[in-house]
C-alpha positions as CSV (number, residue, x, y, z in Angstrom):
1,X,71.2,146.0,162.7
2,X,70.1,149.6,163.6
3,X,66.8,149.9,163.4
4,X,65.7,152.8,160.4
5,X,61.6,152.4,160.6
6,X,61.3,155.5,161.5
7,X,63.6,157.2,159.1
8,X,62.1,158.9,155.9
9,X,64.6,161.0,154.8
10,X,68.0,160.3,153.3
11,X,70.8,162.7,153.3
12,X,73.4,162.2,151.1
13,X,76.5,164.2,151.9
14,X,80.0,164.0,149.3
15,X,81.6,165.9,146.3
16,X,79.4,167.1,143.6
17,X,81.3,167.4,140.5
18,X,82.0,167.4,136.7
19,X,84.2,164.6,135.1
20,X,85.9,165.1,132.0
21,X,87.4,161.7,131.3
22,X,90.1,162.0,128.3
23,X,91.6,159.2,126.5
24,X,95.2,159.0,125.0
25,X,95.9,157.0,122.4
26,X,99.3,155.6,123.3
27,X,101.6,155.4,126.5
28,X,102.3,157.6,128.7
29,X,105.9,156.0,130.0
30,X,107.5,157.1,125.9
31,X,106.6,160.4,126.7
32,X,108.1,160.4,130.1
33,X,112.3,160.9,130.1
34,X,113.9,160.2,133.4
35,X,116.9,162.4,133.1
36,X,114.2,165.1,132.5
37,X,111.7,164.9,135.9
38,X,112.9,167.9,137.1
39,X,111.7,169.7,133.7
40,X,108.8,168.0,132.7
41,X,106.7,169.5,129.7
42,X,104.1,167.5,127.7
43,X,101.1,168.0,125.8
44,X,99.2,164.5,125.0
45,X,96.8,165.2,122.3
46,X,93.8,163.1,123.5
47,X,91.1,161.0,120.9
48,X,87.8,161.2,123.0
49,X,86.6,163.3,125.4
50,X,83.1,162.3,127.6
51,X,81.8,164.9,130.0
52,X,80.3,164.0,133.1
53,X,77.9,164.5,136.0
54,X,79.6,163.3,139.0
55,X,80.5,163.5,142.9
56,X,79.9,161.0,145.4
57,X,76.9,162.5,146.0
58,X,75.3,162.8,143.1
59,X,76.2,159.5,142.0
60,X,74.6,157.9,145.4
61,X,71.8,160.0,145.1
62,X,70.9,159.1,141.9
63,X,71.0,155.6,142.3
64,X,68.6,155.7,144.8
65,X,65.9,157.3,142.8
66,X,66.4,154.3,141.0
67,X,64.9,152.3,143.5
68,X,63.1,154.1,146.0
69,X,60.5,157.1,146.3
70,X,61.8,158.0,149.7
71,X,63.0,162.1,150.3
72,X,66.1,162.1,149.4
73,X,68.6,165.6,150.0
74,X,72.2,166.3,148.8
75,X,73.5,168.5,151.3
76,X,76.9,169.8,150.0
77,X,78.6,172.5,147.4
78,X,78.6,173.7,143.8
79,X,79.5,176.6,141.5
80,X,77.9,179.5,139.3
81,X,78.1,176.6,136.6
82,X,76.1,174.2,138.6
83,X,73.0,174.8,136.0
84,X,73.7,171.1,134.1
85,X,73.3,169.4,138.0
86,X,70.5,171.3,139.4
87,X,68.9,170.4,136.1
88,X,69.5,167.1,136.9
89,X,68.9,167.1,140.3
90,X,65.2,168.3,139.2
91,X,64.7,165.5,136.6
92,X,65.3,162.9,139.4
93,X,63.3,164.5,142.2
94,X,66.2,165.1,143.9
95,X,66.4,167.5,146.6
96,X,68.9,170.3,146.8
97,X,67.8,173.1,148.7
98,X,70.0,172.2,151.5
99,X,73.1,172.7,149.2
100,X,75.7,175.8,148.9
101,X,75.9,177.2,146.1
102,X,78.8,179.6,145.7
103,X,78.7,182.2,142.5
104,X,82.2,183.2,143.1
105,X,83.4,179.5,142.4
106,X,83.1,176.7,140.0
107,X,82.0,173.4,141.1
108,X,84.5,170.7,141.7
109,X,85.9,169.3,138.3
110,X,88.0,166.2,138.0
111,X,89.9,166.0,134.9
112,X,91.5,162.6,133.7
113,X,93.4,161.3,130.8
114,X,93.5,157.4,130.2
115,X,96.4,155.7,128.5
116,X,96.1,152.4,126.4
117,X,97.7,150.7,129.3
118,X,95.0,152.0,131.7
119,X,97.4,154.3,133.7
120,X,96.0,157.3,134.5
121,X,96.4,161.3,135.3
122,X,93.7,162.8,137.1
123,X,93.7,166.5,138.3
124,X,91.2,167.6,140.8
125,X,90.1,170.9,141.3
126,X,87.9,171.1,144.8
127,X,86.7,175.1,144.4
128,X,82.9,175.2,145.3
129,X,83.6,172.0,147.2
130,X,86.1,173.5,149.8
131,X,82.6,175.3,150.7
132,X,80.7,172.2,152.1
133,X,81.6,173.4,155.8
134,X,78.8,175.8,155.5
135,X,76.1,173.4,155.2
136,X,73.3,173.8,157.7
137,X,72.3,170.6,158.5
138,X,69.3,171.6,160.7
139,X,66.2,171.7,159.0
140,X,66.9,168.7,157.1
141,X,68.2,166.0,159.9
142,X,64.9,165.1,161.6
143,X,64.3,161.4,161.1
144,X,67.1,161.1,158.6
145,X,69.1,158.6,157.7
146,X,72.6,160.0,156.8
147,X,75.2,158.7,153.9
148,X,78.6,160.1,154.4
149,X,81.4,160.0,151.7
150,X,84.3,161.4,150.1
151,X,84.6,165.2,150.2
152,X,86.7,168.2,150.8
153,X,88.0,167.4,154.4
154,X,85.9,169.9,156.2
155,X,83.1,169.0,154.7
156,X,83.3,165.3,155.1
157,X,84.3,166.0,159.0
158,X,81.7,168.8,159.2
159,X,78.8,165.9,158.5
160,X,80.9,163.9,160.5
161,X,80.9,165.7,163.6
162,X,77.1,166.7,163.2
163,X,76.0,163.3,163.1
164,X,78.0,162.0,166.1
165,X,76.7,165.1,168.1
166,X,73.2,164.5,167.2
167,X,72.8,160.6,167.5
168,X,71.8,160.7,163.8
169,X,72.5,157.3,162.1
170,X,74.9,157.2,159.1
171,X,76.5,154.7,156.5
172,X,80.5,155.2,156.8
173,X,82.3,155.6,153.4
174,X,85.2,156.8,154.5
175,X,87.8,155.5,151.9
176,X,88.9,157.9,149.7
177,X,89.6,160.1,152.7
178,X,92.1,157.9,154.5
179,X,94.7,159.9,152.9
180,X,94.4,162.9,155.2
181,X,91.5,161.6,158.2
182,X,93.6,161.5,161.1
183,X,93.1,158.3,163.4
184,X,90.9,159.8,166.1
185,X,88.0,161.3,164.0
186,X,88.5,157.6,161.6
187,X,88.0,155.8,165.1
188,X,85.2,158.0,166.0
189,X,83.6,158.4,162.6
190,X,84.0,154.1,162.9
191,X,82.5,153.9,166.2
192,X,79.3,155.8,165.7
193,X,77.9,154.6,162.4
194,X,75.1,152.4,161.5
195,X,77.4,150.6,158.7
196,X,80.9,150.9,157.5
197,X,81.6,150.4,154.3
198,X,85.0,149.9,151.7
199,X,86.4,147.8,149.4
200,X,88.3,145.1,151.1
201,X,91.5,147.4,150.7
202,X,90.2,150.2,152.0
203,X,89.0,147.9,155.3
204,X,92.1,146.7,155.4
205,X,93.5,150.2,155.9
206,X,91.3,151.0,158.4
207,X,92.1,147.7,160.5
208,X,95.6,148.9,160.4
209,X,95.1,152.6,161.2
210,X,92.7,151.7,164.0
211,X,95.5,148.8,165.1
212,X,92.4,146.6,165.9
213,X,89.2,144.7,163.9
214,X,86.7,147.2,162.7
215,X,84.6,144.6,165.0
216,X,86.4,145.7,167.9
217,X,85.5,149.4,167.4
218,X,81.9,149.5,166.0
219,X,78.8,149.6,168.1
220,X,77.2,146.7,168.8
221,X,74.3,147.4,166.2
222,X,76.4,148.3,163.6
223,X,77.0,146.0,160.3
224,X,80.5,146.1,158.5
225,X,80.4,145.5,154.5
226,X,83.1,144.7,152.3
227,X,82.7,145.4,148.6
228,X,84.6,142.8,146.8
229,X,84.0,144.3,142.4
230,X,83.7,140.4,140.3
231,X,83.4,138.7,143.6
232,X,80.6,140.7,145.3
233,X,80.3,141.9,148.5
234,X,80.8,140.4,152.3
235,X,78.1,141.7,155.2
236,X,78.7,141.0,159.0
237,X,77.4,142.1,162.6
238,X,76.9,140.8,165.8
239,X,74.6,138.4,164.9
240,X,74.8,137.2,161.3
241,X,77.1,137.2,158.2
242,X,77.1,136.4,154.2
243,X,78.6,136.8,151.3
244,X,76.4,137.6,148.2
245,X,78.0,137.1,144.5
246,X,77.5,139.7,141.9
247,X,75.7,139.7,138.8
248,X,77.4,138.0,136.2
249,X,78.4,141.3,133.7
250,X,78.8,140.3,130.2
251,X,80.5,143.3,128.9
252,X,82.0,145.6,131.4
253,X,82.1,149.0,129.7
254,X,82.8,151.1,133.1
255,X,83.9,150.4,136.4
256,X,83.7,154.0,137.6
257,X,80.7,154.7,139.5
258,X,80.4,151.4,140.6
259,X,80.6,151.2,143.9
260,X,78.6,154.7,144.5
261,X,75.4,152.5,142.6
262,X,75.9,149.3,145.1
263,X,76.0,152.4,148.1
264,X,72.8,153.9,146.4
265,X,71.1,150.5,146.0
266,X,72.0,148.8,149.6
267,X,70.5,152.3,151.4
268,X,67.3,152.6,149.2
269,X,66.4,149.0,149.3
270,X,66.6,149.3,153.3
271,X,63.8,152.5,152.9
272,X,61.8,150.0,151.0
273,X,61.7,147.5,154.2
274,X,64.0,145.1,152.3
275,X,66.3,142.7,154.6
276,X,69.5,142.6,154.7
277,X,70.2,139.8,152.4
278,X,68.1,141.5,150.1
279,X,69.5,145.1,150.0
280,X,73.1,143.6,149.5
281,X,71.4,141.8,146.7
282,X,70.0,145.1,145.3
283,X,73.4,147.0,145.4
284,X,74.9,144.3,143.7
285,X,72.6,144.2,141.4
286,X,72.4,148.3,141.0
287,X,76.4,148.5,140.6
288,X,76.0,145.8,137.7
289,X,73.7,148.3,135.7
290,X,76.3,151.1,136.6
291,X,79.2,149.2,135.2
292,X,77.3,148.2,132.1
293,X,77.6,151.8,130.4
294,X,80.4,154.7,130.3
295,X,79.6,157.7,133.3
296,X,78.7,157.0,136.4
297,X,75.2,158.4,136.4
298,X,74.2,156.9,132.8
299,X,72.2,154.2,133.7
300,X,68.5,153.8,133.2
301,X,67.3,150.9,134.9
302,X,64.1,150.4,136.0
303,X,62.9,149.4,139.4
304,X,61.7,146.1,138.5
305,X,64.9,145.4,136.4
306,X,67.0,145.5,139.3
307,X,64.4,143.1,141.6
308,X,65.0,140.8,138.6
309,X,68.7,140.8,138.6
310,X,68.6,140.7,142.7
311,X,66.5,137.8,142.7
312,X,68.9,135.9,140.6
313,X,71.6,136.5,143.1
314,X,72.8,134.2,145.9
């Protein structure tokens, strides 16, 4: 494992964004006619409509607060309507000053609609986002700890390539992007991180891309960590492995989010000296808050809550 005692600042670097998450009270496949693709035109008249903080970033970095005191910076983009996340941003004792913020733009917006059977049509709308390229990484990277995930593609390679160049450890998320990264900056944003982390789909993805084990391309420090959802999460390296069940959830209300709040938890718990074992413990347990109310930045657990859960967890 690379060695972070001398890290007291946590960058978190990914989309920040509003959600407006929209369901539709029926199915989306009798409103589609197959003769008619060419030509389609449809208005679904939607019963609720939730409005959300989101992004990658926001969501990691608000989980975090959750567990640890440690500095912790989102460095990306958002628009002349950013006022509801700054606000936000101050509640938590989040730091932002590092961040664009672009008055000619409004800040990333992800728009979905839901149908009874769970299929789904998202737009996506990266404006402010597209900006993250002009973040000045400088005066924030000393002793930091970096957390890269999904963004506009410059952006995301912009950390990327910033990191890399300045031996500046960082937790790989790279899943969402492995529709566009092209193989070489996926093998080198691989090779140099501290941990890699996915969903056991998305490591599989990366396996095949790469043509080899992630095992076979990571540094020999590094720790690879599959996310597993109801079966919890899988940790390796060079010298140890586990696999750590998740909470038990009762009533699962929300699956969004959850992975950001296991990402959150697993990075804070390792500023607060925890092991390993432990921090996997803590993201598992963080994620199970997450998915236990709608939005992905809802949750209001308390630090000792989620020490209770962890310690329940084998």
């Amino acid at each position: 494992m690379i060695d972070l005692s001398d890290r007291s600042r946590i960058i978190v670097t990914g989309s920040i964004a509003y959600d407006d998450i929209m369901n539709f009270p029926g199915y989306f496949k009798d409103h589609f006619h197959p003769e008619k693709l060419h030509q389609i035109n449809i208005s679904f008249v939607v019963d609720r409509l939730d409005k959300h903080l989101g992004g990658t970033a926001t969501n990691i970095a608000f989980n975090i607060t959750r567990f640890t005191q440690t500095k912790t910076s989102i460095l990306g983009a958002m628009g002349k309507d950013h006022i509801h996340l700054t606000d936000f941003y101050d509640e938590f004792a989040i730091d932002y000053s590092g961040s664009i913020i672009a008055d000619d733009l409004y800040t990333s917006t992800g728009k979905v609609m839901t149908d009874k059977a769970d299929n789904q049509i998202w737009s996506y709308y990266y404006g402010a986002g597209a900006r993250g390229n002009e973040v000045k990484f400088e005066q924030y990277s000393d002793n930091a700890f970096v957390i890269l995930s999904a963004n506009h593609a410059d952006a995301f390679l912009h950390a990327q390539t910033y990191c890399i160049k300045h031996t500046i450890p960082y937790l790989y998320d790279p899943g969402m992007s492995l529709t566009w990264i092209d193989d070489e900056n996926l093998k080198n944003g691989v090779g140099h991180a501290a941990f890699v982390v996915g969903n056991d789909y998305e490591i599989a993805q990366m396996e095949r891309r790469l043509g080899k084990s992630l095992k076979a391309v990571v540094s020999k420090e590094a720790g690879i960590i599959t996310t597993l959802g109801a079966q919890g999460v899988e940790y390796s390296d060079n010298n140890e492995s586990y696999k750590i069940n998740a909470y038990p959830i009762e009533k699962l209300v929300d699956p969004t989010g959850a992975g950001d709040a296991w990402r959150g938890g697993f990075v804070a718990a390792l500023f607060e000296k925890k092991s390993i074992m432990e921090a996997l413990k803590v993201g598992n347990a963080l994620a199970s808050f997450a998915v236990e109310s709608v939005g992905t930045a809802n949750h209001r657990p308390e630090k000792e809550e989620i020490v209770k859960r962890a310690n329940s967890l084998n």
